[in-house]
Backbone as JSON, one array per atom type, in Angstrom:
{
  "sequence": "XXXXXXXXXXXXXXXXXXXXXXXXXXXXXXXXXXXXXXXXXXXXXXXXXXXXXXXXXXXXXXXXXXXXXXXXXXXXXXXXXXXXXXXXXXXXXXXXXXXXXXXXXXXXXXXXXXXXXXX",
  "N": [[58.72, -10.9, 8.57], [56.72, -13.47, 9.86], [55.31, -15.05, 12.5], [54.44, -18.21, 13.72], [52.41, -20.06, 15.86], [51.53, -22.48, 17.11], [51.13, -25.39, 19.15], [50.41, -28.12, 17.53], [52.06, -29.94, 15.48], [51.96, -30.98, 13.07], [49.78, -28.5, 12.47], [51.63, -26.33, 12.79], [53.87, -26.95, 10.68], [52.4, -27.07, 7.62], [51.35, -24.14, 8.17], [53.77, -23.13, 7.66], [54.67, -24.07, 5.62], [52.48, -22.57, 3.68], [53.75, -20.04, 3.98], [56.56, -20.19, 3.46], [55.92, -20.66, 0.5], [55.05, -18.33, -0.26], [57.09, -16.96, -0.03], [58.05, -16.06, 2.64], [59.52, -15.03, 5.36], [59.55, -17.02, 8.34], [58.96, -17.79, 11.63], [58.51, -20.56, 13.94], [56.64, -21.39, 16.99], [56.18, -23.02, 19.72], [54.79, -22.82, 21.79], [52.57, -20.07, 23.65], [54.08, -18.9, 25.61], [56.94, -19.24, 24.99], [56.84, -17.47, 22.21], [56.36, -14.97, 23.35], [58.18, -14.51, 24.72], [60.27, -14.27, 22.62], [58.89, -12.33, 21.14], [58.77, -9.78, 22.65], [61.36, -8.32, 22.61], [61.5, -9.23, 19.66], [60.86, -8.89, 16.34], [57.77, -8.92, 14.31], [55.95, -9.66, 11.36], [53.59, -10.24, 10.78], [51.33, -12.07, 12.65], [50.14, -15.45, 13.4], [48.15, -17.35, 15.36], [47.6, -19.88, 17.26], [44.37, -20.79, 18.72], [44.25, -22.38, 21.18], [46.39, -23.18, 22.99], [49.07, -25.3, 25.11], [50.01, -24.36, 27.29], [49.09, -21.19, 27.86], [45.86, -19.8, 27.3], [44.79, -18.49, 24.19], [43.83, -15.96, 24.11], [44.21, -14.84, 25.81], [46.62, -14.26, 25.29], [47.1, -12.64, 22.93], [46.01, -10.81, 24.55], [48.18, -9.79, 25.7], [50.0, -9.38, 23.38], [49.02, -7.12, 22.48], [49.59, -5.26, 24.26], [52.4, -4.63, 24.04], [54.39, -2.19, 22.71], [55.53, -2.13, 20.09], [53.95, -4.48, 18.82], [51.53, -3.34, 18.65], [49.74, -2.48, 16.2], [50.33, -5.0, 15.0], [49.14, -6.99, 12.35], [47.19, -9.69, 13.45], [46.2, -13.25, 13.55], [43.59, -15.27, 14.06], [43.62, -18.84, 14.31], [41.98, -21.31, 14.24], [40.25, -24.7, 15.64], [38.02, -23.97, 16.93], [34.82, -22.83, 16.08], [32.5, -21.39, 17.09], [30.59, -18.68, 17.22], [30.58, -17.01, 19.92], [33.17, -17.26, 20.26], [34.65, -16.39, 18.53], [33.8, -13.92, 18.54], [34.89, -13.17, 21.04], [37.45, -13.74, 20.07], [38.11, -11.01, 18.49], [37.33, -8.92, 20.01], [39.56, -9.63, 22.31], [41.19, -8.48, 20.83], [42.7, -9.9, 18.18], [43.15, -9.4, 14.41], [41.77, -10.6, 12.8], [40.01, -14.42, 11.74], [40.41, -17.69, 11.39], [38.97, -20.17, 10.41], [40.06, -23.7, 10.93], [38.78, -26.6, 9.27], [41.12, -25.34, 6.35], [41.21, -23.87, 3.54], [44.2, -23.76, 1.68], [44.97, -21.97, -0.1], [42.83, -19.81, 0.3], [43.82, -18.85, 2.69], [46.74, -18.11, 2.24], [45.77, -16.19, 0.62], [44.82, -14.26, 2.47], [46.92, -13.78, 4.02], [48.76, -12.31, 1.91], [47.14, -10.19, 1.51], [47.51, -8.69, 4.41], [49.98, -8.86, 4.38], [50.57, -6.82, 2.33], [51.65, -7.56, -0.12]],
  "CA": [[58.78, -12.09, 9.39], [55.66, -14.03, 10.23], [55.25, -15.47, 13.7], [53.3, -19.07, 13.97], [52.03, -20.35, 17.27], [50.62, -23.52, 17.13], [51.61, -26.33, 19.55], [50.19, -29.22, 16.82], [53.43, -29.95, 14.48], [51.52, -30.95, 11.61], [49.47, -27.12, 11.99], [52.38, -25.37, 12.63], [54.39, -27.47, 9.73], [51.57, -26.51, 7.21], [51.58, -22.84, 8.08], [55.11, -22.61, 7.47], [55.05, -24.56, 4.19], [52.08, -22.24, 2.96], [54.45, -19.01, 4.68], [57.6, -20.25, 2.82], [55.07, -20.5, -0.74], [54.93, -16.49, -0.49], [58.43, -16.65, -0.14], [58.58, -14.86, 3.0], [60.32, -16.07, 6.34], [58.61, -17.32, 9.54], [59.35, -18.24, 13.08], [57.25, -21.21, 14.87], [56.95, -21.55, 18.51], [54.98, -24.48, 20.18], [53.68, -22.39, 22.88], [52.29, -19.16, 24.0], [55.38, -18.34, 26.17], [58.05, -18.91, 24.14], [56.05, -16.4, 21.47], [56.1, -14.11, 24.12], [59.18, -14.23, 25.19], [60.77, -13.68, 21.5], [58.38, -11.17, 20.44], [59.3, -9.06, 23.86], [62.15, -7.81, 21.96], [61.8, -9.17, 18.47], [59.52, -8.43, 15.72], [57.09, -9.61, 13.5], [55.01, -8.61, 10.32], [52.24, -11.18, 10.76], [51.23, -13.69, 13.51], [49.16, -16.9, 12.72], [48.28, -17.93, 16.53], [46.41, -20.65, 18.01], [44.25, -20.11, 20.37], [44.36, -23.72, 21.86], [47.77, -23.7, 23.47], [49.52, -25.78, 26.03], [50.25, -22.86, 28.36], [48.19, -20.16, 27.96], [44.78, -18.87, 26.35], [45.28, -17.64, 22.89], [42.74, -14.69, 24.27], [45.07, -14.04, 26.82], [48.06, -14.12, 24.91], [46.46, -11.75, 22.3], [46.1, -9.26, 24.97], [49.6, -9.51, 26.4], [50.94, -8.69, 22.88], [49.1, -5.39, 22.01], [50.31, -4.46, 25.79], [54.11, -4.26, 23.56], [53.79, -0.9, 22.07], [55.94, -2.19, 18.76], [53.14, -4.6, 17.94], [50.06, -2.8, 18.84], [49.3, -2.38, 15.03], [50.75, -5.95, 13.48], [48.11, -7.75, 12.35], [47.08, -11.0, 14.73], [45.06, -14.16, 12.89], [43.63, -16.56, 14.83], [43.7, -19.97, 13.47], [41.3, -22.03, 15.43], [39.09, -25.27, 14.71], [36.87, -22.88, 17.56], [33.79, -21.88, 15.17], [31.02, -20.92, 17.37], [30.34, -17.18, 17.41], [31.24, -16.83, 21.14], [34.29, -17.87, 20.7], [34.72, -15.63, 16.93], [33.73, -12.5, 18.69], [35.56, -13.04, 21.71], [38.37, -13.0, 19.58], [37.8, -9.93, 18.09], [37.33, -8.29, 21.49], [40.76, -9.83, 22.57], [42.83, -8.07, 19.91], [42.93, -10.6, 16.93], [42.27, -8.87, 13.75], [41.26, -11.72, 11.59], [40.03, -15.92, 12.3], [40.65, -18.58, 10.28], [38.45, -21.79, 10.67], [40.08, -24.77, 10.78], [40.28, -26.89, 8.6], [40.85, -23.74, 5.79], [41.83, -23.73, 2.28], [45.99, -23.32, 2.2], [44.81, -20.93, -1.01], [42.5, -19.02, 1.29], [44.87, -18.25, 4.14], [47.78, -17.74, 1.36], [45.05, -14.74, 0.4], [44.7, -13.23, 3.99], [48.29, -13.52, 4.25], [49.05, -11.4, 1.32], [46.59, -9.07, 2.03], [47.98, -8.48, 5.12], [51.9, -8.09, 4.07], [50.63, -6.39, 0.73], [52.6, -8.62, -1.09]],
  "C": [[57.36, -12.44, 9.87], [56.17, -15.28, 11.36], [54.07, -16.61, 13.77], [53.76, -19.88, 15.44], [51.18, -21.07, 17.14], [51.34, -24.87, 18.18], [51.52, -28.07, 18.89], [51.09, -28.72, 15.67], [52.75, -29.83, 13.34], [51.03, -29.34, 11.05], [50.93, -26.32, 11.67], [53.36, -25.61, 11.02], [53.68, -26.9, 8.32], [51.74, -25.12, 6.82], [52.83, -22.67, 7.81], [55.24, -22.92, 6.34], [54.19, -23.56, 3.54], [53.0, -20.26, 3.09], [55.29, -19.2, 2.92], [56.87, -20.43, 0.88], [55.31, -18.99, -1.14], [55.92, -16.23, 0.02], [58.34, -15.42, 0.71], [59.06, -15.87, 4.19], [59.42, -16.09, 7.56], [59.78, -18.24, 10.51], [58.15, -19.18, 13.43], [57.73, -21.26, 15.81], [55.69, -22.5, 18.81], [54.03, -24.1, 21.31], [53.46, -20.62, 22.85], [53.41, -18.35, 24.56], [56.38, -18.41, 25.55], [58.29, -17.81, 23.2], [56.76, -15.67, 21.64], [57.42, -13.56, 24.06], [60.19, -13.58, 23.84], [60.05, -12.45, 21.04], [58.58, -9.7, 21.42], [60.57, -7.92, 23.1], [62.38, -8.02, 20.21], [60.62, -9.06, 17.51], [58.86, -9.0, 14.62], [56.36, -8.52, 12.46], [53.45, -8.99, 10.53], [52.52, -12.14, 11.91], [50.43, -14.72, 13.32], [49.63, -17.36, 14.38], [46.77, -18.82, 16.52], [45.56, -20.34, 18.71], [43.63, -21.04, 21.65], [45.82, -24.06, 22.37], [48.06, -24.43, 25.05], [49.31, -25.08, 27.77], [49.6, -21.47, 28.84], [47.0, -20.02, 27.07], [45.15, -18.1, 25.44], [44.49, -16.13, 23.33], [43.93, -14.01, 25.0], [46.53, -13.91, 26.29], [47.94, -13.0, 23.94], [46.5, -9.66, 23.21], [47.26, -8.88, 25.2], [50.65, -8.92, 24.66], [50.66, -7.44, 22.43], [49.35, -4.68, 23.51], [51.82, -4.3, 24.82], [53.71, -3.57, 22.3], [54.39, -1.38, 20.3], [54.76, -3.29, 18.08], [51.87, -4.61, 18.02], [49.36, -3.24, 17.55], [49.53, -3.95, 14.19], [49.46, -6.98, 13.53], [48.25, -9.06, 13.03], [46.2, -11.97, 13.94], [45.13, -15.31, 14.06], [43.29, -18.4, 14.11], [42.96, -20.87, 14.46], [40.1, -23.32, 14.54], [37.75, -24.61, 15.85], [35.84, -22.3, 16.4], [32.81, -21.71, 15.73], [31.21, -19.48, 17.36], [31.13, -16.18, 18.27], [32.59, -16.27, 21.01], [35.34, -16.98, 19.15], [34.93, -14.35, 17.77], [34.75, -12.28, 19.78], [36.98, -12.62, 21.43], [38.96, -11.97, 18.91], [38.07, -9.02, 18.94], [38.77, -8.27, 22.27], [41.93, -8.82, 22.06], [42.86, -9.21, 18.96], [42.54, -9.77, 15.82], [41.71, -9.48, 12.55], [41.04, -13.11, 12.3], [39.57, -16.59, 11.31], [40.09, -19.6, 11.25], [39.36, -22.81, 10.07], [38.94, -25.98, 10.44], [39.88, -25.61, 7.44], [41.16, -24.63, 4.6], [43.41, -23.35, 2.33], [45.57, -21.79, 0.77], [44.34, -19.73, -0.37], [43.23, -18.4, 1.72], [46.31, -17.68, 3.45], [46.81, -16.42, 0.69], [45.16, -13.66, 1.43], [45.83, -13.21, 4.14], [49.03, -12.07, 3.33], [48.7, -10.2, 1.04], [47.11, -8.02, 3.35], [49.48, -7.41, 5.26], [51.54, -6.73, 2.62], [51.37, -6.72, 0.01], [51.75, -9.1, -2.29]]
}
């Protein structure tokens, strides 16, 4: 299961069409809290998060999910049109373990994806 967190339809729409490509299944959520609130008890393989949301700081949402011991380890991508350095490393520092510049390649990110799942 892959977890996207984008509050822009078209991103999240996108990520799900290049998801459902590698024929695997995905959840979107439009905000940070909703995420949260599902991933609290349910689980993921992959997340593809914003880190421009409505509600919360993708930094800060980052930390709140390796605080839930089941997905300490699942890999975290941040999907951001954010490209200064700062704002790269920061996420690094957060807990993300990968960042995708907006706008990407759908081939690209359909690479880091499968890398990821080993698929």
């Amino acid at each position: 299961m892959i977890v996207i967190i984008d509050d822009d339809y078209d991103n999240s729409y996108l990520l799900g069409k290049i998801v459902d490509l590698l024929k695997q299944e995905c959840l979107r959520f439009e905000n940070g809290t909703l995420a949260l609130n599902y991933l609290i008890s349910g689980n993921a393989d992959l997340i593809l998060c914003d880190l421009n949301l409505p509600d919360v700081d993708g930094f800060d949402l980052v930390r709140k999910f390796r605080e839930i011991p089941h997905l300490y380890d699942i890999p975290i991508v941040a999907i951001s049109a954010f490209d200064e350095k700062e704002k790269i490393s920061k996420a690094f520092e957060s807990g993300f373990t990968d960042y995708v510049i907006k706008p990407f390649l759908p081939k690209d990110l359909m690479t880091k994806i499968k890398g990821f799942l080993n698929v």
